[in-house]
N, C-alpha and C positions, 0 to 999 in steps of 0.2 A: 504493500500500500504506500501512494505518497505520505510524505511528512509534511507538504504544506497545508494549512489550514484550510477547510474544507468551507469556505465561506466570502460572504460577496463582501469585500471593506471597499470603501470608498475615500483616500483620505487626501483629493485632489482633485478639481475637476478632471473630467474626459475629452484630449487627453489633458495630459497631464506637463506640467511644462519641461519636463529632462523629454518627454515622448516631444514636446512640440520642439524641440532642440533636435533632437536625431531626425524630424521629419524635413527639418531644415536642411541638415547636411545630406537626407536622401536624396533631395532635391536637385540639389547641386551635384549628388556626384551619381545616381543613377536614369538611366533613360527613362522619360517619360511615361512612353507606351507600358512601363509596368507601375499600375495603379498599387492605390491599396484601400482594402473596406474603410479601417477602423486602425488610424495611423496611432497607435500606441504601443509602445517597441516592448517586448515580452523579454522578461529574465527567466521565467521559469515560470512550470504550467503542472500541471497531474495532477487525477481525477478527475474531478468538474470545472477547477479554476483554471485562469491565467494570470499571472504575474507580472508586473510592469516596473518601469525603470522607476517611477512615482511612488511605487510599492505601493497602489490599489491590485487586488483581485475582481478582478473578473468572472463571470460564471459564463462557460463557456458552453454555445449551444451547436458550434460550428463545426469542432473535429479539424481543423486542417480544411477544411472540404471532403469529411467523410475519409480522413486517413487517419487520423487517431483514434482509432475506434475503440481497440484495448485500453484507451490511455494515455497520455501523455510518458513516455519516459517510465512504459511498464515495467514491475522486477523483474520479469522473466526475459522482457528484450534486452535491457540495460546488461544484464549479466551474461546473456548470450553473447551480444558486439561487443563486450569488453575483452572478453575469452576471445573472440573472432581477431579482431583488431591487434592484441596481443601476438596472435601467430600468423599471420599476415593480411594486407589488405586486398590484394590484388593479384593475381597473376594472368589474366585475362580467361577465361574459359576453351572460349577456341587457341590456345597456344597450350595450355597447359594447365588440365581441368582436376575438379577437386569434389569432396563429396558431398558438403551441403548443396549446390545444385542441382546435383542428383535426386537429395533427398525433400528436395522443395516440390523436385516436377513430379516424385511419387504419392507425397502428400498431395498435389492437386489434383494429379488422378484418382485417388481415392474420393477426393472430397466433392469432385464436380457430380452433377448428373448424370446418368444413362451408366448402365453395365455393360458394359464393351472392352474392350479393351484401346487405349488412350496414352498419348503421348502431350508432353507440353515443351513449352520454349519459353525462355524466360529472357527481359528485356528493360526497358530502364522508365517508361511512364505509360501512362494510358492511351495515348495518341500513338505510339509508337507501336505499343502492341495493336490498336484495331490496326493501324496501318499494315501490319504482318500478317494479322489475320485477312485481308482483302488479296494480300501475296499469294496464302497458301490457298484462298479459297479462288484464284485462278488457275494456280499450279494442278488443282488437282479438277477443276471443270473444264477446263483450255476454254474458260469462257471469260469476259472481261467487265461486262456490267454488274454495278452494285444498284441496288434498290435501298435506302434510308427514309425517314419518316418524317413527317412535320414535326417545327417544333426538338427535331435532334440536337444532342450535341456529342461530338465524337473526338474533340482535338485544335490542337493551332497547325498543326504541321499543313504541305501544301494537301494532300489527297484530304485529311479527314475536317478542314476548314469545307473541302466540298460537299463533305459529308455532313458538316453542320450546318444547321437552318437559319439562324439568328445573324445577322449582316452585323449588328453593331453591340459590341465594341472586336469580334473575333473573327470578319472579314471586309470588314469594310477598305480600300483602298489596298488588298494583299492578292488582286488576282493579276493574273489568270489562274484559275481552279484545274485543277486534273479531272479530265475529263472519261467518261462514263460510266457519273455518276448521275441515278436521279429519283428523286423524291417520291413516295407516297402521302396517304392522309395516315393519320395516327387512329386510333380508336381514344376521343376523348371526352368520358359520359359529361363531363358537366357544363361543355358546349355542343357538342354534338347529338345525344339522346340516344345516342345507336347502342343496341345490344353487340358484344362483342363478335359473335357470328357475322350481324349484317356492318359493322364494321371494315371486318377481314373480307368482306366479300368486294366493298366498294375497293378497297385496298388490291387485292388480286386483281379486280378486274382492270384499273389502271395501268396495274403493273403486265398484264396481260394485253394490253392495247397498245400502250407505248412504250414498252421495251422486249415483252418478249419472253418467257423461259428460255426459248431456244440460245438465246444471247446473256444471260442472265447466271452470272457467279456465284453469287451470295445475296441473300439480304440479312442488313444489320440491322439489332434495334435494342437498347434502353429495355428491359423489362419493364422499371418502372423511372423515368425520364429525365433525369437529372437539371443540369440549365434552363433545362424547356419547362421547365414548372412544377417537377414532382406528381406530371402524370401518371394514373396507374388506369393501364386499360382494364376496358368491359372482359370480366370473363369468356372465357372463350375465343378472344382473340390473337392471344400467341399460341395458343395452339389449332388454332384455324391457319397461321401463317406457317408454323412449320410442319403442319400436315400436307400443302400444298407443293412446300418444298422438297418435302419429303415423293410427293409424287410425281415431283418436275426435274430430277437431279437439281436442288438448285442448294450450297451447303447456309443453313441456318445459325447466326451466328447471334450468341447472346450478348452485347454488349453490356459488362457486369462491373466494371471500373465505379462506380458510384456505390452500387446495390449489393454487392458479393460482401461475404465474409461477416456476416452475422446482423449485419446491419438491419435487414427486413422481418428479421424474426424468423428468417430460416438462411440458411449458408448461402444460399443466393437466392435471386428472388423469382429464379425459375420454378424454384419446387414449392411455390404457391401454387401454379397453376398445374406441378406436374408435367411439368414441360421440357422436354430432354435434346438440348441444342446440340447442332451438329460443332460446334465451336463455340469458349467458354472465352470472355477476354477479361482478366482481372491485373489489377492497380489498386492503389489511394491506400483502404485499408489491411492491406495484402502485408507492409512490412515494417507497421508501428512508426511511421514517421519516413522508413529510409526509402529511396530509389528503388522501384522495383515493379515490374508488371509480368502479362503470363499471357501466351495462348494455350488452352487446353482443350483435346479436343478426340474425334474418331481417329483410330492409329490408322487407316488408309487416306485419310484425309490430310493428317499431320506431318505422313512421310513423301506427302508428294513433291513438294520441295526439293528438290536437287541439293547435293551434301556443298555444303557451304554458301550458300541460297539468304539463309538464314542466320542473325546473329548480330553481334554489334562487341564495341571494344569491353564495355561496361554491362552489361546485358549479365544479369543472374551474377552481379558483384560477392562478395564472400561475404560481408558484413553482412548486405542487404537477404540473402540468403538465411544466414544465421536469425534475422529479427523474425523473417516470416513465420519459421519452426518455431519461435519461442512464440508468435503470436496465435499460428493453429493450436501450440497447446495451450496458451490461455485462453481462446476462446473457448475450449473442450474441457479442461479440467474446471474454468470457472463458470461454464453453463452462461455463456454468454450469449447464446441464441436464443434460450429463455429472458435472460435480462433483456433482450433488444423488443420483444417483444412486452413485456413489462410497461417498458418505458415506455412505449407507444401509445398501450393503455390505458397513463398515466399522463401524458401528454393530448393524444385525443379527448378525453375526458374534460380537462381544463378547457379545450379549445374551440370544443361543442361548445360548451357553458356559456364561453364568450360569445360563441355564436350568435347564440339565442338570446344574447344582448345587444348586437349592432351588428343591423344589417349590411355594414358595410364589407363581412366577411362570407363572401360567395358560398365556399367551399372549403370545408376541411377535410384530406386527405394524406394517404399514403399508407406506408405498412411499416410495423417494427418502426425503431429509431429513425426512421425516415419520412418526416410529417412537414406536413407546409399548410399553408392557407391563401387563398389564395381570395384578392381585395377588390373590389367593384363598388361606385357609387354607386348610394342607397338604393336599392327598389330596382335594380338592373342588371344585368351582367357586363355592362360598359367597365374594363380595366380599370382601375386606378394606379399608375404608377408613383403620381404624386405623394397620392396618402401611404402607399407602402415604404418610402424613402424617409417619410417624416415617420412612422413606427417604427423603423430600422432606426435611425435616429437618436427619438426616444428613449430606445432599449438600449442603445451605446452608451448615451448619455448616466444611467441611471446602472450601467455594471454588469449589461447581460449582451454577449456577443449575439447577432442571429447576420443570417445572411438573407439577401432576397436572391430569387431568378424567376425563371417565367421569358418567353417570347418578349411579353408586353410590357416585362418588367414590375409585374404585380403581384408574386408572388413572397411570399414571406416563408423560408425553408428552417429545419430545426433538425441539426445533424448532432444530438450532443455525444458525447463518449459514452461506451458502455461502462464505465467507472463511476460515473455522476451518481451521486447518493437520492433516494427519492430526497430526501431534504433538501437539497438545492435544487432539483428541479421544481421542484411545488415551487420557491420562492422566486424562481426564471418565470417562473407563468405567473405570478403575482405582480411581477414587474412588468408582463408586457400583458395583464390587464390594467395598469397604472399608465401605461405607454399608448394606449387605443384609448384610457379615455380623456389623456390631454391631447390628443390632436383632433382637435375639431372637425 
């Protein structure tokens, strides 16, 4: 367990003026183009809080973006990359390979979907592995179109910027895009109305008009949608899509970087629906903090790749290895797929309640650790992005991280650690009903 104090102090305004000094010299000495939420420079974090150079704690509801999921600086990663780190950092894999990457890709084999038999690759972020996964799911259809969905997000790099839906702030003025790729509709119940069936039908049939199985690689998708809002489709709809792929050679690829590794209340958030991807892609919470992502997947699909195809200098690092293991076993020794679930129902709970007090919150949604809400002037579904930036705000203001996304920018996202004690969560959600009712 951490030894920081498990609690929100506030003994500075937000930030705080050592944070408005470091944001000064960010300024000055890094590029622009990298933003930040909530410019208050962090000394230390675990459990639920974060720590600031002002020494206010924070109660964190963000995770990294869903990478700290164990924790901040858990015992069991801390102790593993110390031991790692000690006998070396580096040797590259492809020159001169070593056993925790071995036993990272066996651990994901065991731990993804579907009984088959599965091989994986390991690689350095989220972006990078869908990108590999688009590689191997040509290599092995010698087909070249990808199919993606409204509302995705899949990466900065050039391919899965094309693969993302949202123009601003993650492509605006960075093309030309790699080309083909192209869009479906999403299944999204609380604009659209559609049962997941008729959904995946409208969806197929598009994708049946203007691209083609015949031509047609892979399709990628978000189980449950990260950037694009924290949608979660109509039942029935991912596996309406990979049933069709399934009958089309086309390979179905889970993009699981946000949603995998305990976050949803199940190891990823395909076995909600029972849904068994021909490709599994995992990051963020995958290795406690460090570098690291995965393709996992069918071993005829995985090995079609040509030997040396695949790979990178840094790719399955020995540190970042070491964190993973020690992070599968505390999500498994400490029943961390029960707690994510938990917490959901301890946060949906709160956020109904609010609901039911100001219409100005559309919709509450998600699974496990992974909830949002998402904000509309009164009496409509018209977005509000306004009013989500002034609650984001708010919540800053008063010692409770949260993030927004959304297409529209209206959404309000709650990724907290699985560490977070219900007592600090209860008092995260007391402050951002104190956050919704001063903004007018």
């Amino acid at each position: 367990m951490t030894s920081l104090p498990q609690e929100r102090r506030l003994v500075t305004e937000i930030p705080g003026p050592r944070s408005r000094e470091l944001q000064a010299r960010k300024t000055a000495a890094v590029a622009q183009g990298v933003g930040t939420t909530l410019p208050v420079y962090v000394t230390a974090a675990g459990g639920g809080v974060l720590v600031d150079v002002d020494g206010n704690s924070l109660i964190d509801l963000g995770s990294g973006i869903a990478v700290t999921t164990v924790g901040n600086s858990a015992p069991r990663v801390v102790e593993a990359v110390t031991e790692q780190v000690a006998a070396f950092t580096h040797t590259c894999f492809m020159v001169t390979p070593y056993d925790g990457y071995v036993r990272v890709a066996e651990e994901l084999n065991r731990l993804t979907p579907g009984e088959f038999e599965k091989r994986s690759a390991l690689f350095n972020s989220g972006a990078e592995a869908v990108e590999n996964a688009v590689k191997i799911a040509r290599a092995y259809t010698r087909k070249t179109a990808v199919v993606v969905f409204d509302h995705a997000y899949h990466g900065r790099t050039n391919l899965t910027m094309a693969m993302t839906a949202k123009n601003m702030p993650y492509k605006s003025g960075f093309g030309p895009f790699a080309s083909d790729v192209y869009r479906a509709p999403l299944s999204y119940p609380y604009r659209d109305g559609l049962s997941g069936e008729e959904a995946a039908a409208r969806a197929i049939e598009q994708v049946e008009s203007q691209v083609g199985a015949a031509n047609l690689a892979a399709i990628v998708i978000e189980p449950i949608q990260g950037e694009g809002g924290f949608i979660v489709p109509a039942p029935g709809f991912l596996a309406a899509l990979a049933a069709w792929c399934r009958e089309n050679d086309v390979v179905f690829v889970a993009d699981e970087v946000q949603t995998g590794f305990a976050r949803t209340g199940a190891m990823f958030a395909v076995d909600h629906e029972n849904v068994v991807p021909d490709l599994v892609v995992s990051a963020k919470g995958i290795a406690g903090g460090l570098p690291l992502s995965a393709v996992t997947g069918r071993a005829e699909i995985m090995d079609a790749a040509h030997g040396g195809g695949l790979g990178g200098t840094y790719g399955g690092n020995p540190l970042a290895c070491a964190a993973a293991l020690a992070v599968i076993e505390t999500i498994e020794a400490d029943s961390l797929v029960d707690r994510a679930a938990k917490i959901g129902g301890q946060l949906t709970e709160r956020l109904q309640a609010l609901q039911s007090r100001d219409p100005r919150i559309g919709e509450v949604r998600g699974r496990g650790a992974m909830v949002a809400v998402e904000l509309v002037k009164a009496g409509t579904t018209e977005p509000d992005a306004d009013l989500t930036k002034k609650v984001a705000a708010a919540a800053h203001e008063r010692g409770v991280v949260v993030l927004t996304c959304g297409t529209f920018g209206n959404v309000l996202r709650f990724l907290p650690p699985l560490s977070i004690s219900d007592e600090l969560l209860a008092e995260a959600c007391d402050v951002l009903d104190e956050a919704f009712g001063v903004v007018a």
